[in-house]
C-alpha positions in Angstrom: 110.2 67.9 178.6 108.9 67.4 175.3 107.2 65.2 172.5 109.0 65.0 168.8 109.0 63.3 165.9 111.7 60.4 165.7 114.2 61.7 163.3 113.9 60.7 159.2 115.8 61.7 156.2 112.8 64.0 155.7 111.2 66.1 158.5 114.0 67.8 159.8 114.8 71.4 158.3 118.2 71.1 157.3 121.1 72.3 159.6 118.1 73.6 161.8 117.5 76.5 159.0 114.0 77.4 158.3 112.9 79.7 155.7 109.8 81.8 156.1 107.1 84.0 154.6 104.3 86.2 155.6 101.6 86.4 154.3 100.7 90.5 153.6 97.6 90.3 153.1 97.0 88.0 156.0 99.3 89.5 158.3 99.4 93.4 157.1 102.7 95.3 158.1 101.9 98.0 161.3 99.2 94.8 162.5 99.2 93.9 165.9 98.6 90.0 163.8 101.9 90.7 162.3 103.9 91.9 164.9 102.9 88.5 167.2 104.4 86.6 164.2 107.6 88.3 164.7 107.7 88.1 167.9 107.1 84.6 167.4 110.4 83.9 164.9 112.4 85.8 167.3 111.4 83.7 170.0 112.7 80.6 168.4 115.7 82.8 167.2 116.7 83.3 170.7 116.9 79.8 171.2 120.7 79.8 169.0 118.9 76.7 168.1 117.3 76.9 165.2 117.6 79.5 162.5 114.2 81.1 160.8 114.8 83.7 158.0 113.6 85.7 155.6 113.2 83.2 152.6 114.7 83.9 149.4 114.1 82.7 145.6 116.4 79.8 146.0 114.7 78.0 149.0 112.7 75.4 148.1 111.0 74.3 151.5 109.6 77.3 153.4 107.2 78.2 156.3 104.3 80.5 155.1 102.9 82.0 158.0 99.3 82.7 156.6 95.8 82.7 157.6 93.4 79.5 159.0 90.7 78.5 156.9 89.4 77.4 160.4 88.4 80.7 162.2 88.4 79.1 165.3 91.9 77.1 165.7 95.4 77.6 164.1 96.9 74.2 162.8 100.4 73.5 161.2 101.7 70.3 159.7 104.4 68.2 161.6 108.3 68.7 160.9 109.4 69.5 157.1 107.1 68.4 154.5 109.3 69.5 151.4 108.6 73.0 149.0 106.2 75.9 150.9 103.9 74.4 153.8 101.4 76.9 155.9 101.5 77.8 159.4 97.7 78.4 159.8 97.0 81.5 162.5 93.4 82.7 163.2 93.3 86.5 163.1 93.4 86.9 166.5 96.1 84.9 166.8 99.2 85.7 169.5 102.5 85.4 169.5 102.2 82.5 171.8 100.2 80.7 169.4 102.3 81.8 166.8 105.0 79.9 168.5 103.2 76.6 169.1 102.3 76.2 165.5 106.2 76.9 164.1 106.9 74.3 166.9 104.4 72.0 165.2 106.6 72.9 162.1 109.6 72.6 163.6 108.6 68.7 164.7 107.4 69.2 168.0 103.9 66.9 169.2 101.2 68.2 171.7 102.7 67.5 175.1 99.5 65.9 176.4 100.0 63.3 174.0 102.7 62.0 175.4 102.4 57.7 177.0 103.2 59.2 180.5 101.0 61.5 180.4 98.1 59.5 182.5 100.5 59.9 185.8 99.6 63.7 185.4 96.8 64.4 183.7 93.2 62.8 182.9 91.5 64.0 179.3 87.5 64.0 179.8 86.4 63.0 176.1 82.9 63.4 176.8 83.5 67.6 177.2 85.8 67.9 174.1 83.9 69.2 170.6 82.8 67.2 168.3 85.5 66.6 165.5 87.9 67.2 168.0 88.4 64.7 169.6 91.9 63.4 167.8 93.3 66.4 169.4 93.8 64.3 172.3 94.4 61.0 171.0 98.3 59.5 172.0 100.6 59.7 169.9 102.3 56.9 167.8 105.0 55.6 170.1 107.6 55.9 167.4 107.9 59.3 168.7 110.4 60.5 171.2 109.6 61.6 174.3 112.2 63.8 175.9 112.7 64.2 179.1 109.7 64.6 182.1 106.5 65.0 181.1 106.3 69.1 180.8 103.0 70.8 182.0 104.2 74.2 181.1 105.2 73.6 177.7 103.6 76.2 175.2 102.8 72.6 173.2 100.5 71.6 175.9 96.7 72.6 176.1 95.0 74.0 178.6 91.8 73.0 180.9 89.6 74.2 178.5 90.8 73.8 175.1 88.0 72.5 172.3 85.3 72.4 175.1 81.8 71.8 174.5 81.4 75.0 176.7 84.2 76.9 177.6 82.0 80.0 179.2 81.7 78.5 182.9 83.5 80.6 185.9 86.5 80.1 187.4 86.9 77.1 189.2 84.1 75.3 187.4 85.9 72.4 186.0 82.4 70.3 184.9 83.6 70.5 181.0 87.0 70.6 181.1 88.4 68.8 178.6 92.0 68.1 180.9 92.0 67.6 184.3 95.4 67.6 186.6 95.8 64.9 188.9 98.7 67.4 191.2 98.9 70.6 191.2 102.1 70.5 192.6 103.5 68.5 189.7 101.8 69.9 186.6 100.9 73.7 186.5 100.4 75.7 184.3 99.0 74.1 181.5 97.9 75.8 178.3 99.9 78.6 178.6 101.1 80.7 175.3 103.3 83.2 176.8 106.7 82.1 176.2 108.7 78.5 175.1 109.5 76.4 178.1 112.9 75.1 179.3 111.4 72.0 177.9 110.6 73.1 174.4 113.9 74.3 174.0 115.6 71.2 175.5 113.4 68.9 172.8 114.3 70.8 170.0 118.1 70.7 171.2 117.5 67.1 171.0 116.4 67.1 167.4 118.6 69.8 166.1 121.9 70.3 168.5 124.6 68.3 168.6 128.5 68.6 169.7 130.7 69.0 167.1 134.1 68.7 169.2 135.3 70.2 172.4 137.0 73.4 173.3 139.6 75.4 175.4 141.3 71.9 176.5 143.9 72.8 179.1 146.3 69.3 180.4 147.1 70.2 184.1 150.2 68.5 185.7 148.0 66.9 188.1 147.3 62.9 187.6 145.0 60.2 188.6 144.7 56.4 188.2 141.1 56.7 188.1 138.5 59.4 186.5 138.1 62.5 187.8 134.5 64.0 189.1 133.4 67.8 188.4 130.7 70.2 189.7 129.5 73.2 189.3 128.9 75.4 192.6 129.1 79.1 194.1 129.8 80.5 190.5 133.0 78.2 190.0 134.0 74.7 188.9 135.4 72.5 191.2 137.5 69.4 190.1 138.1 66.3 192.3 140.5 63.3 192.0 142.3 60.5 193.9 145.8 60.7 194.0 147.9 59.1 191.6 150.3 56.9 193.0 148.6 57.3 196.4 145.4 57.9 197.8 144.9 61.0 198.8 141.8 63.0 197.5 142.6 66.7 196.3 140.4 69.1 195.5 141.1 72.4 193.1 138.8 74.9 191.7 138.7 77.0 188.5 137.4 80.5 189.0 137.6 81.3 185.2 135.4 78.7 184.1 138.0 76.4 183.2 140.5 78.4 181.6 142.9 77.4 184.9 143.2 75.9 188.1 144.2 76.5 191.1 143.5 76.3 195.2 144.3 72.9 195.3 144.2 70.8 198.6 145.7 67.5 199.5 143.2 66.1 202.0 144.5 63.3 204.2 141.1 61.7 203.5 142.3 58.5 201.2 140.3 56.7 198.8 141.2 53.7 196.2 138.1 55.1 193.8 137.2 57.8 192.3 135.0 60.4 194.5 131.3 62.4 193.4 130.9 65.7 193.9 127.7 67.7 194.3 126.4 71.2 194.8 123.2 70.7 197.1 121.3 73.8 198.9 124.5 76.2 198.6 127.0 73.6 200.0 129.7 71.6 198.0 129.3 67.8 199.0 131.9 65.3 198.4 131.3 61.5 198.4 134.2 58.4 198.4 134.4 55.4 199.6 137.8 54.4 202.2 140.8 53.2 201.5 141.7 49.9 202.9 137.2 49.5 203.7 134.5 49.8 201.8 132.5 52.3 203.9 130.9 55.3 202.2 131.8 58.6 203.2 130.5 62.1 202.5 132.1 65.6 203.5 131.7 69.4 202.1 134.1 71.1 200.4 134.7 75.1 201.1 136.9 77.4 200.4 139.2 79.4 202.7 138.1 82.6 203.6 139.6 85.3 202.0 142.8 86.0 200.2 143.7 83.4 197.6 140.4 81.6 198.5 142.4 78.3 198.0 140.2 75.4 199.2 139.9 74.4 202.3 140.4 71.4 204.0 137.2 68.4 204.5 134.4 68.9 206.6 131.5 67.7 208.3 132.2 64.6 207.4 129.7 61.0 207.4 130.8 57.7 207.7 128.2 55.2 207.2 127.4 52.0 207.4 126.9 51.1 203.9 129.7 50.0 201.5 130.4 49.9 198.1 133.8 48.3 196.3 133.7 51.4 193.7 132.7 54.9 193.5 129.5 56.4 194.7 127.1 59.2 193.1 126.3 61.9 194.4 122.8 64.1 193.3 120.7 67.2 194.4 117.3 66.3 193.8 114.2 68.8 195.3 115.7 70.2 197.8 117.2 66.2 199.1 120.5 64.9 198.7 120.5 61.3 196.9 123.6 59.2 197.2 123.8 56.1 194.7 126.4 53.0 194.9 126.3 49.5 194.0 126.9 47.1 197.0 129.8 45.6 198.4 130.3 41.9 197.2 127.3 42.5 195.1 126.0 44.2 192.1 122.9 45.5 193.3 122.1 49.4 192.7 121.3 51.2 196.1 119.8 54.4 196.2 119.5 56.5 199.6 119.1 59.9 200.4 119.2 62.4 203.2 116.8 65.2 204.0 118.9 66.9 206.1 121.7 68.4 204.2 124.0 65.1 204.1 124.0 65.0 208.0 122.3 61.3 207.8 121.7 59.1 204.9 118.7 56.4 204.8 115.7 55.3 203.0 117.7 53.0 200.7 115.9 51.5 198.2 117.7 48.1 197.0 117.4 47.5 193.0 117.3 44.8 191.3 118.9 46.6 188.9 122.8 45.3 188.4 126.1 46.5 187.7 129.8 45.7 188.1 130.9 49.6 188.4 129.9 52.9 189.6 126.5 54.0 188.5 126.0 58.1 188.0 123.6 60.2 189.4 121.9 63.6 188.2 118.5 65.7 188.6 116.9 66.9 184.9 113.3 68.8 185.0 111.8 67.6 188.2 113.2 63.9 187.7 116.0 61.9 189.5 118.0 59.8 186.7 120.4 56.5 186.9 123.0 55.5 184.3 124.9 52.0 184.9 126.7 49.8 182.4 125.1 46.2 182.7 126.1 43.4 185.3 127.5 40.5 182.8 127.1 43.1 179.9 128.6 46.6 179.1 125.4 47.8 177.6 124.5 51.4 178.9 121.5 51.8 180.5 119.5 55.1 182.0 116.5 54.5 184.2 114.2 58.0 186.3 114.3 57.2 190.1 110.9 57.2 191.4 111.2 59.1 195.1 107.7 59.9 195.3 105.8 63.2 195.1 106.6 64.4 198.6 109.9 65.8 198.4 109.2 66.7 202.7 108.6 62.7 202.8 110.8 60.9 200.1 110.2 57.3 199.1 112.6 55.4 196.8 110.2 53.1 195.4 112.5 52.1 191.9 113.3 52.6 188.8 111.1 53.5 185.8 111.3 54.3 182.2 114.2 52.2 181.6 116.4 52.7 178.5 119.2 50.2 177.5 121.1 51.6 174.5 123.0 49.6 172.4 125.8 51.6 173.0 128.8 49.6 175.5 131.0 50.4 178.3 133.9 49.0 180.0 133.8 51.6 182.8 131.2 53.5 185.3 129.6 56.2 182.8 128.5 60.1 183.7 125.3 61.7 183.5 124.8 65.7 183.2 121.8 67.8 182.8 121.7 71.2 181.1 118.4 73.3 180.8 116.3 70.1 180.5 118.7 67.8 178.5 120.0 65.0 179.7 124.0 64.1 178.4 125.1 61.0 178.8 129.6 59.7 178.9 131.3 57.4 178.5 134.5 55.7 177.3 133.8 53.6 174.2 133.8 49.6 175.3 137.1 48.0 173.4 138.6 51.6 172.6 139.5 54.2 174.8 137.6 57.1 172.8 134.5 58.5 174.9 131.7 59.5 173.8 128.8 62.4 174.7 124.8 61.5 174.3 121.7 63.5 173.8 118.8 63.3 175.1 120.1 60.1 177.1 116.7 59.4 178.0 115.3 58.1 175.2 117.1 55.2 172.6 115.9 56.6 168.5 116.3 60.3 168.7 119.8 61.1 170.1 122.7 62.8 168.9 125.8 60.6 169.5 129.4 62.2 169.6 132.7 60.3 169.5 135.7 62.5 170.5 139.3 62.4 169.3 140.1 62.1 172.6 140.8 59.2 174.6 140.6 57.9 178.0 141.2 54.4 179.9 138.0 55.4 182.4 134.8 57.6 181.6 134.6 61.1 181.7 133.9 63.4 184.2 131.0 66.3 183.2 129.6 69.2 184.8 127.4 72.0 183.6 125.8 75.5 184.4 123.5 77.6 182.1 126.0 78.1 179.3 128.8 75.2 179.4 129.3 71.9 179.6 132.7 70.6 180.9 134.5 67.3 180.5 137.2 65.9 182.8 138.9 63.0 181.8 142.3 61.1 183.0 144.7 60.4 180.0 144.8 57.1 177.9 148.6 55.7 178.4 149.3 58.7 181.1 147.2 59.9 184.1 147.3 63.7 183.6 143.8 65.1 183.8 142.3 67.2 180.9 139.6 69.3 181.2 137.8 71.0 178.8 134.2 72.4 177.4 131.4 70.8 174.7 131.3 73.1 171.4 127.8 72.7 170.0 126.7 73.5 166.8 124.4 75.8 167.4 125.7 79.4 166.8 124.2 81.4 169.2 125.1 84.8 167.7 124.3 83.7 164.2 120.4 82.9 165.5 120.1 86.1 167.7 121.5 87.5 164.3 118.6 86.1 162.3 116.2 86.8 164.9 117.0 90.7 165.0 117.2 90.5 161.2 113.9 89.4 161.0 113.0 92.6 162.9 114.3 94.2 161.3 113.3 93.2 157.7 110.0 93.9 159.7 110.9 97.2 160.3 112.1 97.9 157.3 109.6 97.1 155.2 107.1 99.2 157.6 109.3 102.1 157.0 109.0 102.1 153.5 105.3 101.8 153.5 105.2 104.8 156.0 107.7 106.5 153.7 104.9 105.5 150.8 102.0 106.8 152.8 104.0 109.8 154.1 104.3 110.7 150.4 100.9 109.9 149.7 99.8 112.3 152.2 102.4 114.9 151.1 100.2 114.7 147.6 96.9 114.6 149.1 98.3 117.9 151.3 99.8 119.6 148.1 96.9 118.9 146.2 94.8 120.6 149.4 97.2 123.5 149.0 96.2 124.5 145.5 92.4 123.7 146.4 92.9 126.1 148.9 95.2 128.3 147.0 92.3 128.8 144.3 89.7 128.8 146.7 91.8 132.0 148.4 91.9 133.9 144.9 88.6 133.6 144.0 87.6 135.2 147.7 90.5 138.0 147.3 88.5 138.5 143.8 85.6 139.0 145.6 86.1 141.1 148.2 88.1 143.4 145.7 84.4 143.9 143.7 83.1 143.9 147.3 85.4 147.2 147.7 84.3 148.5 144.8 80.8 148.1 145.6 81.4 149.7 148.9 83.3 152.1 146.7 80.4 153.2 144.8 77.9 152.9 147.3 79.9 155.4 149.1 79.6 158.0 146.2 75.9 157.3 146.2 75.4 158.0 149.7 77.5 161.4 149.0 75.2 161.9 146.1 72.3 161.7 148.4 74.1 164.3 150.8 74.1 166.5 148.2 70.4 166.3 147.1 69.8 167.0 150.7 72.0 169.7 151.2 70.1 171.2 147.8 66.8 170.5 149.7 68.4 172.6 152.9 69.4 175.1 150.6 66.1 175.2 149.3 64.7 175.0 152.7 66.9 178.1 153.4 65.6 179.7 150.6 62.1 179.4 151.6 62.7 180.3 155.3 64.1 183.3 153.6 61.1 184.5 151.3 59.0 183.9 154.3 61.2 186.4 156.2 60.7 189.2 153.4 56.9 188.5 152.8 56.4 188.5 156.8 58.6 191.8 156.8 56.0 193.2 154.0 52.9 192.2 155.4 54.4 193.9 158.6 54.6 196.9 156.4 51.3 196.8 154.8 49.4 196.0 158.4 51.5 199.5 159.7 50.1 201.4 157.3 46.5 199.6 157.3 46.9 200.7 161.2 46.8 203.6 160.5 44.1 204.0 158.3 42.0 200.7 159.5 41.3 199.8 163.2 40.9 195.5 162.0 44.7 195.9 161.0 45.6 196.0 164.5 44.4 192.8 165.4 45.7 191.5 162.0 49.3 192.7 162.7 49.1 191.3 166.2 48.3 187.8 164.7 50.9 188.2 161.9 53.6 189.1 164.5 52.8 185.8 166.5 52.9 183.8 162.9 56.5 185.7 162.7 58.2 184.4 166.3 57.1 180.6 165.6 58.8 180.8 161.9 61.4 182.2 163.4 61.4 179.7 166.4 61.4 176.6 164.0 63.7 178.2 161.1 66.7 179.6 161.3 67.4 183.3 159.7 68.0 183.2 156.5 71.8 182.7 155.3 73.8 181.7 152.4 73.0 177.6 151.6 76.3 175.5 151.9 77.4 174.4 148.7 76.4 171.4 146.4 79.1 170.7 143.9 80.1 166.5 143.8 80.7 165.2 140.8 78.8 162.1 139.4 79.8 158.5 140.7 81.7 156.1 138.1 79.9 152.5 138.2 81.4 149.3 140.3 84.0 147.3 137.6 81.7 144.2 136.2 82.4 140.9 138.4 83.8 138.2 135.8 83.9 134.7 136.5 82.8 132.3 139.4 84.8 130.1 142.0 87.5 127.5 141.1 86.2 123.9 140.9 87.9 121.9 143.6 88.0 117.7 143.1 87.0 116.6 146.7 87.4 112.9 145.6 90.0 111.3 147.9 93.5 110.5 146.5 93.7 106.9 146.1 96.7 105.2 148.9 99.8 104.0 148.2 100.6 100.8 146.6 101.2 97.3 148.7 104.5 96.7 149.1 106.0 93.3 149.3 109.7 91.9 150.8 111.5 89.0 151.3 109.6 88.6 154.3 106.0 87.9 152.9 
């Protein structure tokens, strides 16, 4: 699941509590840079793992989220390296790459450096770049791997990564620099889009812990032996053998543990403790006979209806093995695995049926001991075993290799074995949540037990010892949200059950995550409120330009009126010269008139004393129609009076000067965030 630094004194962040800063310069507020480094805290904020705020003046070790000197990769120191240490982004960087390098910072190794990793992936190092081929190396085996190896975890790189030449088509794989060896086991690599169940399960490991547990409610109901617990159909179911007989009874809890209720007294009998399992929507129940050794398995339902109290067995399978304790029961890929250790042996069995508990078979025998009950449960794509030791109590946790076929399952062993040097008495418990693995048990020569993360991996877990107390090892179950704990009293039988507090504070990370968005957002308001008053000057300062501007034109087209103004009395002066030259005009027409009316005068009496003044009077008569023709009779001219017109007003003064340089922007602003 993931690949982290084994725990010091130094490289963890302190109660999971990292301070940050951002780099404004690098990462300017509004940036689409900036906003995939948000995006980027919140999505380890939304973990309720770890915590990353806004740093303040009293933090001495911070994050700064700045720019890479190396334009072509981001890089970030390992875990906490004490005072301010860079998270190095290239400026195209997203916000899944902004994640994988705070991961680096939070602790968190390249997945494909993992020891296991050769069972899914090859790394060609004759296509990786030059410089780059360390990249790839395996890490130091001090570290702590945590859970199965993770092909989608946003710490893994892809096909391509630091390629000699990463331009080649789809489906050209020639320079790859990682190869998959099954694409059914390991997709996905490479991706940046979001933090993998993984990733959040190996920094759970490194920061998580339980701190005590909660909401305990003692029912009236006792055992002699422990209890067993599952989670199925939205409810928690709780199983036990009869104290004082042998009965098995069955009750549910349809408020996630607060009560319970339903119960059914089966005349099924055991003188162990029985598994339960949720497999393919059905409840399975596992036990071995009272009075024999044979193994049985049943399902569990509920009656339909009304009180939906639980009904009674069925389906059940007796088979032929046997086992002198309690069995396991497991939903692995879609099969049901069943777990026991033999009858007048300690041997481990494994076997499993691929038809929804119908048949069992395919047992794998181990060589693997133990004198009790081992447990049984599926974490990230891997089977896991927990047993105390045959001749020791040492606890042990193995992965149950079933092949990559889960249509054709084949038990080969057990692999990755951890012995811890933690001890039992009793048959411990095994529970999965997200990706982490949680081991129980009841402490060997006390009665306190004990819960263990991750459980598969001795040098980076998180142990807690609880008040309580218990002559046999807890029961667990979990969903999503909750793990439970069943347990039978120490020096009565009544059975407890109750949940895990952890100490991550869910609300108190969302609640840093949304206030580093919102320190985000504030800050962008107030340079928006800086540039909106920047503009408001550069707009005000417009407004007198144009103000000034506007006077000086009103002052023109006032002289421009009283140009037109005077141009107008000029024109009328003109009119009145040429109504004087019509007048005149008149006045000549007129004193043609009178001469022509006195020549006439003189020709009548030439006529009549001078036979040429005929002729002459003719002409001058002809001479008299065209005048009259093109002139009209004389009348009185019009009159010419208009006074003189005053001059335009002088035209003082030119236009306004305007300063078209641009008004400088606001000033940077800086906040606790950068």
């Amino acid at each position: 699941m993931g690949l982290c630094l084994k725990a010091s004194a130094s490289n963890r962040w302190v109660k999971g509590v990292v301070p940050y800063r951002i780099d404004d310069a690098a990462f300017p507020l509004g940036s689409a840079v900036r906003q995939a480094a948000i995006q980027a805290i919140n999505a380890w904020n939304t973990t309720t793992v770890v915590t990353l705020r806004a740093a303040t003046a009293g933090d001495a070790d911070v994050i700064f989220i700045t720019s890479s000197a190396d334009p072509d990769a981001s890089s970030s120191p390992f875990g906490r390296q004490g005072g301010s240490q860079n998270v190095a982004c290239t400026s195209s960087a997203t916000a899944g790459t902004v994640i994988h390098e705070i991961g680096h910072a939070l602790g968190l190794i390249h997945e494909h450096k993992r020891p296991d990793r050769e069972r899914y992936i090859d790394i060609k190092a004759a296509n990786i770049e030059a410089g780059r081929s360390g990249q790839f190396s395996p890490a130091d085996t001090t570290n702590c791997p945590v859970g199965a190896y993770d092909c989608g975890s946003i710490m893994h790189y892809g096909a391509r990564f630091f390629s000699v030449d990463d331009s080649l088509p789809a489906g050209d794989t020639s320079k790859d620099t990682i190869t998959i060896k099954d694409a059914a086991r390991c997709a996905n690599i490479g991706q940046r889009t979001a933090l993998s169940t993984g990733d959040i399960a190996t920094v759970r490991a490194m920061y998580d812990s339980v701190t005590g547990l909660a909401d305990k409610i003692t029912l009236p109901e006792t055992t002699d032996n422990a209890p067993a617990l599952a989670f199925h159909d939205n409810a928690l179911f709780l199983a036990w053998r009869g104290s004082g007989n042998d009965n098995l009874n069955v009750a549910v809890s349809d408020d996630r543990g607060g009560s319970v209720r339903g119960k059914h007294v089966s005349p099924e009998t055991s003188d162990d403790a029985p598994a339960l399992a949720s497999h393919n929507g059905r409840l399975f129940i596992a036990f071995k006979g009272s009075g024999n050794d044979n193994i049985n398995v049943a399902q569990v339902s509920r009656q339909p209806g009304g009180t939906r109290d639980v009904a009674p067995l069925g389906a059940k399978v007796t088979l032929g093995d046997e086992t002198d304790a309690a069995p396991a029961l497991a939903s692995h890929r879609g099969n049901l695995y069943l777990a026991f250790k033999g009858s007048g042996n300690d041997n481990l069995n494994v076997m499993v049926s691929t038809d929804n508990g119908a048949t069992f078979g395919r047992k794998h025998v181990s060589a693997e001991t133990s004198s009790h009950a081992p447990a049984l449960v599926s974490s990230g794509g891997t089977l896991y075993i927990a047993w105390k030791g045959s001749g020791n109590e040492n606890l042990n946790v193995a992965a149950v290799d079933v092949g990559t076929d889960a249509s054709n399952p084949a038990i080969a062993g057990f692999t990755d074995k951890v012995t811890f040097g933690d001890t039992t008495e009793v048959a411990p418990s095994l529970v999965a949540q997200a990706g982490l693995l949680v081991l129980g048990w009841k402490g060997a020569g006390n009665d306190n037990f004990n819960l263990l993360f991750p459980a598969d991996h001795d040098g980076c877990t998180q142990k807690f010892t609880t008040p309580e107390s218990s002559s046999h090892g807890p029961a667990l179950a979990a969903d999503s949200q909750t793990i439970w704990v069943a347990w039978k009293g120490s020096g009565n039988e009544n059975i407890n059950l109750a949940s895990a507090e952890f100490a991550s504070q869910a609300a108190d990370s969302v609640a840093q995550g949304l206030q580093a968005m919102n320190d985000d957002i504030f800050n962008q308001l107030v340079q928006m409120q800086a540039t909106l008053a920047a503009g408001l000057q550069n707009i005000s300062q417009g407004l007198s330009q144009s103000l000034a501007q506007q006077q000086f034109t009103n002052q023109a087209l006032l002289q421009k009126i009283a140009q037109e103004a005077t141009m107008v009395c000029q024109l009328e002066q003109i009119a009145e010269r040429t109504c004087t030259l019509v007048a005149e005009a008149h006045r000549q027409t007129g004193l043609q008139h009178r001469i022509a009316d006195d020549v006439q005068r003189l020709l009548a009496i030439a006529q009549a004393t001078h036979p040429a003044a005929e002729i002459e009077l003719q002409r001058l008569d002809r001479l008299r129609q065209e005048i009259e023709r093109c002139c009209p009779p004389a009348e009185a001219p019009p009159a010419c009076a208009h006074a003189a017109c005053p001059p335009p007003p002088p035209f003082r003064g030119g236009p306004p000067e305007v300063d078209y340089r641009p008004i400088p922007p606001p000033p940077e602003l800086r906040d606790g965030a950068g």
